[in-house]
C-alpha positions in Angstrom: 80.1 24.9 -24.6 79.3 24.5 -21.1 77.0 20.9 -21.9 80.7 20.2 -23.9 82.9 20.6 -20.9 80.7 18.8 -18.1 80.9 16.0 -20.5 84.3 15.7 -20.4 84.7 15.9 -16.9 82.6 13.1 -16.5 84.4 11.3 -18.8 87.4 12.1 -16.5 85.8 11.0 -13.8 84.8 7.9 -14.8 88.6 7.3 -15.9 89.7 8.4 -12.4 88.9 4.8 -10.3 91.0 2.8 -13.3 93.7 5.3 -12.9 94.1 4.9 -9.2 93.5 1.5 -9.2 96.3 1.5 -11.6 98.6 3.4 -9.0 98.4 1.2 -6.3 99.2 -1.9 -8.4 102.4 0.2 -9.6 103.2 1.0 -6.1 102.7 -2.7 -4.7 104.6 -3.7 -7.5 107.2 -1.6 -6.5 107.6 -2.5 -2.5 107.3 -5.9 -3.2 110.5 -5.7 -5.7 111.6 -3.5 -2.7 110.9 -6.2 -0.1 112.7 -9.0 -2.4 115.9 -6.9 -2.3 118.1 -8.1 1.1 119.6 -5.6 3.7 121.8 -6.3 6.4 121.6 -3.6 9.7 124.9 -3.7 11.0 125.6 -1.6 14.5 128.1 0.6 14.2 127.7 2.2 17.9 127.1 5.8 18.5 130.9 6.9 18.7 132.3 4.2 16.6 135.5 2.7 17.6 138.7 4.3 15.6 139.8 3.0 13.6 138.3 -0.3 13.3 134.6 1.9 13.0 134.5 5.4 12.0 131.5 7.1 12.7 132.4 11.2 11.7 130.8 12.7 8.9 127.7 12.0 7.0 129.2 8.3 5.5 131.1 5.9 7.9 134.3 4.6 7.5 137.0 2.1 9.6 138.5 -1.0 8.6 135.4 -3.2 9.4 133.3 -0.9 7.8 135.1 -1.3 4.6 135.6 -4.7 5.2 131.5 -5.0 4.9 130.9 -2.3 2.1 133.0 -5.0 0.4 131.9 -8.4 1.4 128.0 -7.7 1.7 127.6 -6.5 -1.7 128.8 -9.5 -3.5 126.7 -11.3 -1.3 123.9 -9.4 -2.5 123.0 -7.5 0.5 122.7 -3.5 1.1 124.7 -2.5 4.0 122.6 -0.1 6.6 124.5 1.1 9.5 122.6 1.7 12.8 124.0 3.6 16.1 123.3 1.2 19.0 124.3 1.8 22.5 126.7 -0.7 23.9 124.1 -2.0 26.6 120.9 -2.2 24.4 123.0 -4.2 21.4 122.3 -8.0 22.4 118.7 -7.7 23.4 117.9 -5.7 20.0 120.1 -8.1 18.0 118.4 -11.1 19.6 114.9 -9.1 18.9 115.6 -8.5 15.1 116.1 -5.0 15.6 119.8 -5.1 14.4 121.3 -8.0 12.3 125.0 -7.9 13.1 127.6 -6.1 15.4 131.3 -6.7 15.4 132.7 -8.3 18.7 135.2 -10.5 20.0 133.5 -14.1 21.3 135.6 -12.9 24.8 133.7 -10.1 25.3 130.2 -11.7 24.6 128.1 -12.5 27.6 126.6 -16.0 26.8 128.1 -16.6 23.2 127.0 -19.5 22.3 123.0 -17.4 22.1 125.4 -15.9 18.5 127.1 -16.9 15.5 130.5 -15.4 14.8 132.0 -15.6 11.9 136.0 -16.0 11.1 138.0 -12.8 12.6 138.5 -10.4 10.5 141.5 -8.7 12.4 142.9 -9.6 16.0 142.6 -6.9 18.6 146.2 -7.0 20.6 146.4 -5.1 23.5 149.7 -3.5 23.9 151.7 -1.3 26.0 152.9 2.1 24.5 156.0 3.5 26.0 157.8 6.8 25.8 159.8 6.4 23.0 163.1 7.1 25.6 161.9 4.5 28.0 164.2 1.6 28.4 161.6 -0.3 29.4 159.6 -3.6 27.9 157.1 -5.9 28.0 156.8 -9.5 27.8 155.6 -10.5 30.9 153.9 -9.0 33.7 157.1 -9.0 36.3 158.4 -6.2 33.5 155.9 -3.7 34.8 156.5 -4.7 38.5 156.9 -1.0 40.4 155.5 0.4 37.1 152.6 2.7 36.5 150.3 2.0 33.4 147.4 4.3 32.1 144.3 2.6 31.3 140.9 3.0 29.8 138.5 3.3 33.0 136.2 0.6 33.1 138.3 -1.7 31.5 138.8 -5.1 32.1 142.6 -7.0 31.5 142.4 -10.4 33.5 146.1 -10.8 32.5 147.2 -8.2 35.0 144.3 -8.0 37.1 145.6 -9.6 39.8 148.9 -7.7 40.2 146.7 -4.9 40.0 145.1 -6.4 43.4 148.5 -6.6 44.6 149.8 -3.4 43.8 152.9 -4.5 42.4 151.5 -2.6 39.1 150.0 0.5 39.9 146.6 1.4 37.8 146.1 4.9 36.6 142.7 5.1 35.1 141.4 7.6 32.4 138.1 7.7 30.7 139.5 8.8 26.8 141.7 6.9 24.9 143.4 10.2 23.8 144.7 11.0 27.6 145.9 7.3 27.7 149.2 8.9 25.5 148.3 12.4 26.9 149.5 11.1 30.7 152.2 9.2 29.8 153.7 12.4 28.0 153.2 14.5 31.4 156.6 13.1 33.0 157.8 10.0 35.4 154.7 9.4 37.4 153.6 7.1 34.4 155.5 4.7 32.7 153.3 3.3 30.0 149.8 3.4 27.6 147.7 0.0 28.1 145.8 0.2 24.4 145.1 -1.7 21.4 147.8 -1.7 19.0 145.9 -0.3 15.9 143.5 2.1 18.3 146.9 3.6 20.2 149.0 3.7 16.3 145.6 5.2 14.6 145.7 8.1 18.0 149.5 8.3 18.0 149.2 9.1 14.0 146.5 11.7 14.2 147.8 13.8 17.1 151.1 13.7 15.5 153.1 11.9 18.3 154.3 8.6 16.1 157.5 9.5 17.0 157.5 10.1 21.0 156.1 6.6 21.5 157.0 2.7 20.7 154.5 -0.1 21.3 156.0 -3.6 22.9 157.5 -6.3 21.8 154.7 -8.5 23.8 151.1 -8.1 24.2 148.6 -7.9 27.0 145.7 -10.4 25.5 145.1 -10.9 21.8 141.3 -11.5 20.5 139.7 -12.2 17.3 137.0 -9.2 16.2 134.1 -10.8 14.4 131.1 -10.1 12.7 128.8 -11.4 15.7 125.1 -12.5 14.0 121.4 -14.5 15.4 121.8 -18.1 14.1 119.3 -17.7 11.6 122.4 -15.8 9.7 124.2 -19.1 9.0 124.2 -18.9 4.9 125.3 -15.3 4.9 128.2 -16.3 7.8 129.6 -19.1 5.3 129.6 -16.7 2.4 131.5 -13.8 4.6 133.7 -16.1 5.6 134.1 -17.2 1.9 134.8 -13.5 1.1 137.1 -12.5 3.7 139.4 -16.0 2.9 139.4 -14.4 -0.6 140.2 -11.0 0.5 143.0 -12.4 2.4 144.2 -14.0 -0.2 144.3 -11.4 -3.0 145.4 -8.8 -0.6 142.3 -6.9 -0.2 142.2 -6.8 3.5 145.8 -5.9 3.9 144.9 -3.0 1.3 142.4 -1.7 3.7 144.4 -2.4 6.6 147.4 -0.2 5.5 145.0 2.6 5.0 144.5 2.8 8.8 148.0 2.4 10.1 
């Protein structure tokens, strides 16, 4: 009995090399049907940017998100979102660390080192007033003797230099929640400086829509685009394929209206 069983355990050893030789040729086979597959590791940033990025919860969301949950799929590429600090983005995109952030070509130190694709929505900065304000905006001389909250560390070259000048006062506050907040505390401030869909997304989710009105004019208007290395040229024509198509079948303004 014993002569019977170290018999078949040598049998079993002798099977044990083709077995594990087997393994590893089902395993490369795997990760190289893996390393076929294409991904595309988009920065969302740590804090996102409501409600163009969303970044609460265990699954992202925003209107560029879904915009690229869309568009990279039926381009054959798996989306995978990565939380990038502001000041580290362009080195580690240039590096290969990252493939893609969104940005506007305005903001971009040295753009022409990226490739941008078509704008997917304009960012328009705005002015939000209380609601029982009189006043407007269409040029800068309306805000003459005015007070505006703004985002500290912002940078609005349209105004800057009344700024300078003090014929518009500058009242500077680090969240875009006490932007509204401020404006709300009494006559000291006269208006919100925001982008429209940031300040309409805030206004909607705090619940004060109706104590504010955004005007008629806007501050700057830019184009935010999936910003890419060069090397990203064939998957920039086929997003900008996509997103034409998404215009044009109403797809974008479907996602659009869910963040309004």
């Amino acid at each position: 009995m014993i002569r019977r069983c170290f018999k078949r355990l040598d049998h079993y050893l002798r099977l044990l090399p083709f077995a594990l030789f087997c393994a590893i040729i089902s395993a490369n086979a795997s990760a190289d049907t893996q390393d076929t597959g294409k991904s595309l590791r988009l920065n969302i940033s740590p804090h996102g940017y409501p409600p163009y990025l969303i970044v609460e919860g265990e699954t992202p969301s925003g209107i560029l998100w879904d915009v690229m949950t869309t568009i990279a799929p039926r381009l054959g590429y798996e989306l995978i979102p990565r939380k990038i600090p502001r000041k580290r983005v362009d080195n580690m995109l240039l590096d290969g660390y990252i493939d893609g952030t969104f940005r506007a070509i305005e903001w971009t130190e040295k753009p022409e080192n990226y490739l941008f694709t078509q704008a997917v929505v304009n960012v328009e900065e705005v002015l939000f007033f209380n609601r029982e304000s009189a006043t407007d905006y269409s040029h800068p001389s309306d805000l003459f003797g005015h007070t505006v909250v703004a985002h500290l560390g912002y940078k609005y070259p349209s105004l800057a230099p009344y700024f300078e000048q003090g014929k518009i006062k500058r009242f500077n506050v680090s969240s875009d929640k006490d932007l509204f907040r401020y404006v709300l505390l009494g006559d000291r401030f006269d208006a919100a400086l925001a982008d429209r869909l940031v300040g309409q997304w805030i206004l909607r989710n705090e619940g004060l829509t109706n104590q504010f009105r955004s005007s008629t004019g806007n501050i700057s208007q830019y184009g935010y685009r999936l910003m890419l290395r060069k090397d990203w040229a064939e998957f920039a024509q086929g997003f900008n394929r996509e997103l034409a198509a998404m215009r044009e079948n109403g797809e974008l303004d479907a996602i659009l209206a869910n963040y309004r």
